[in-house]
C-alpha positions as CSV (number, residue, x, y, z in Angstrom):
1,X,137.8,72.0,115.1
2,X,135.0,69.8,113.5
3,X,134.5,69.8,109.9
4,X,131.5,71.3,107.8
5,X,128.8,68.3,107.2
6,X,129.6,67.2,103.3
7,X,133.3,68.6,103.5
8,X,135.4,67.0,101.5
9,X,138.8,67.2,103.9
10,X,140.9,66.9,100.7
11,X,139.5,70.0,98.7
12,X,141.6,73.3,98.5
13,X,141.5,75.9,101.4
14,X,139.4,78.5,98.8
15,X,141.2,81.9,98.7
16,X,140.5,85.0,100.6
17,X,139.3,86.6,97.7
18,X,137.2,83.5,96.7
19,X,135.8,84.3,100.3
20,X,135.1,88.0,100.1
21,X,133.2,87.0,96.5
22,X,130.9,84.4,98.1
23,X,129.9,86.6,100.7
24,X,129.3,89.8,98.2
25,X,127.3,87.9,96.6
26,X,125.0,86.4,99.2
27,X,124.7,89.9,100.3
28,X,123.5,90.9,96.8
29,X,120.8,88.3,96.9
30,X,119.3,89.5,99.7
31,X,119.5,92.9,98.8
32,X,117.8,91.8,95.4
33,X,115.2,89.7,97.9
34,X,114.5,93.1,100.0
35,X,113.8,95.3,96.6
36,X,111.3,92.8,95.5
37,X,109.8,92.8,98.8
38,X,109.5,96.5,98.7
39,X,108.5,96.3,95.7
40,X,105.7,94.0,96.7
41,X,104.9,96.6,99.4
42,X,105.0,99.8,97.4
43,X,102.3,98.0,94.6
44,X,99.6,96.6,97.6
45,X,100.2,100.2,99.3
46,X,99.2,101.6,95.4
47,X,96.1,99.2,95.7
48,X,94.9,100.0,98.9
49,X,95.5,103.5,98.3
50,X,93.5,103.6,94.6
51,X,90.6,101.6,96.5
52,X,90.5,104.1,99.5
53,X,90.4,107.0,97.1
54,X,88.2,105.6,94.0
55,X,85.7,102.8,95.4
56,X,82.9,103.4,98.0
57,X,82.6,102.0,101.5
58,X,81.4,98.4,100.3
59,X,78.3,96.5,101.9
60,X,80.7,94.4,103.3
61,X,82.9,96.5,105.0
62,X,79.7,97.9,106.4
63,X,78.7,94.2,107.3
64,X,82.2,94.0,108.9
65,X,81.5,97.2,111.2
66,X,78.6,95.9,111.9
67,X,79.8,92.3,113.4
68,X,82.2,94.7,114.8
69,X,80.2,96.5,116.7
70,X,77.8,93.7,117.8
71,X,80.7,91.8,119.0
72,X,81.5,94.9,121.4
73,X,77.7,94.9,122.5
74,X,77.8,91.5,123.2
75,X,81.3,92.0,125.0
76,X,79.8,94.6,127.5
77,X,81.9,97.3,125.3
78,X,80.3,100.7,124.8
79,X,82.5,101.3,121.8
80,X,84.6,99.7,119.3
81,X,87.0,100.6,116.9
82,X,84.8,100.2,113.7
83,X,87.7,101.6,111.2
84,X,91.5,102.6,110.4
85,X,93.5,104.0,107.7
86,X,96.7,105.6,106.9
87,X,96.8,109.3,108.4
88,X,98.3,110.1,104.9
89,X,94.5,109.8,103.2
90,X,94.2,113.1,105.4
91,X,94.9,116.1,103.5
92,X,97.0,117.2,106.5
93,X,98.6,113.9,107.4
94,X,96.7,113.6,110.4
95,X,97.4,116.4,112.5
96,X,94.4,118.1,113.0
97,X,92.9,114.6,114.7
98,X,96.2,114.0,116.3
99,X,95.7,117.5,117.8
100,X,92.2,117.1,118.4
101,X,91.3,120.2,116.6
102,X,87.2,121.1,115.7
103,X,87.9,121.0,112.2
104,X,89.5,117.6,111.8
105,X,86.5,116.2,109.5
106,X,87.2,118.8,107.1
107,X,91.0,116.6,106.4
108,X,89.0,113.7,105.8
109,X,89.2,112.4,102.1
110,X,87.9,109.2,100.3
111,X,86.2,106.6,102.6
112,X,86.7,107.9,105.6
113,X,85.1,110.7,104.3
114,X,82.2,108.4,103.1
115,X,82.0,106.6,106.4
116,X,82.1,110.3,108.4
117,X,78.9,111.5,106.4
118,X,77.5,108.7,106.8
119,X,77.9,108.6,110.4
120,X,76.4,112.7,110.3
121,X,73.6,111.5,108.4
122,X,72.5,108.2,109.8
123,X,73.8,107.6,113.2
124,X,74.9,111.1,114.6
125,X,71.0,111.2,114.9
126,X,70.3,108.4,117.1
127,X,72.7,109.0,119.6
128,X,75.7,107.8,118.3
129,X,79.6,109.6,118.9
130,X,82.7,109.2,116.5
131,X,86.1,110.2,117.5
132,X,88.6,109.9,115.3
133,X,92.2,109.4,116.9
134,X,95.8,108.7,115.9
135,X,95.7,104.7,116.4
136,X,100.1,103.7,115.7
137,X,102.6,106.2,115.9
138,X,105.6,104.7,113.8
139,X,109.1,107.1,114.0
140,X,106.7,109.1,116.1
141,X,104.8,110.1,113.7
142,X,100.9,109.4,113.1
143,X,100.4,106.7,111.4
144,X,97.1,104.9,111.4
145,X,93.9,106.9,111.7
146,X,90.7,104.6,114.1
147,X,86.9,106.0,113.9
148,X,86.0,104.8,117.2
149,X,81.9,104.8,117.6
150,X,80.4,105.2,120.7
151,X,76.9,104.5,122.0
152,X,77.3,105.0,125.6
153,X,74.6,107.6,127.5
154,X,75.6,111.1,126.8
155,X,76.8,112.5,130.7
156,X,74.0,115.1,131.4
């Protein structure tokens, strides 16, 4: 059997329970190193959520769409995936888009609801579509929301 780099053949065999110790307390450093990552999770999830729900779509999130949608243009795309957020900002969690259901604008809170009138008001008008669609499905469940816009010829 080779011998640990640094070893000192000469030191005491530590004790089982010297063992057991060592390794307890490894594994409560990582459990301490997996709280503060969650922690860390939990507080940007609290700032994403308070800027989804209190700000307004900025001019350059619209700048983004737009470079997002010019991209797809210049791609040959008819369409692009222009936006996403957590299926919890619906009021029903998502399952009135998931289901495809008439009403599902109606769930629509914060920026997405911004963004939706938007759309109704300015591009809704000149031919554009929006569907909205369940985008990740983590545990089976909906997770992400996507506004997909569309400017493909409407099918007569």
């Amino acid at each position: 059997m080779s011998e640990a780099k640094g070893s000192n053949p000469n030191a005491p065999v530590p004790s089982a329970s010297d063992l057991r110790k060592q390794l307890l307390e490894k594994q409560l450093a990582e459990m301490d190193r997996e709280d503060a990552i969650r922690a860390r999770q939990r507080e940007e999830y609290a700032k994403v959520t308070d800027e989804f729900f209190k700000s307004h779509v900025s001019e350059e999130e619209r700048a983004i769409i737009r470079k997002v949608v010019m991209r797809a243009v210049a791609d040959g795309k008819m369409e692009a995936l222009v936006y996403s957020f957590s299926s919890d900002f619906c009021t029903d969690s998502g399952r009135a888009i998931n289901n495809s259901q008439p009403d599902w604008p109606e769930t629509l809170q914060g920026k997405a609801k911004e963004l939706y009138d938007g759309f109704k008001l300015n591009l809704q008008p000149q031919g554009y579509r929006l569907k909205a669609m369940v985008i990740s499905f983590p545990g089976g469940v909906p997770g992400d929301i996507g506004f997909i816009l569309n400017w493909e010829q409407p099918i007569a």
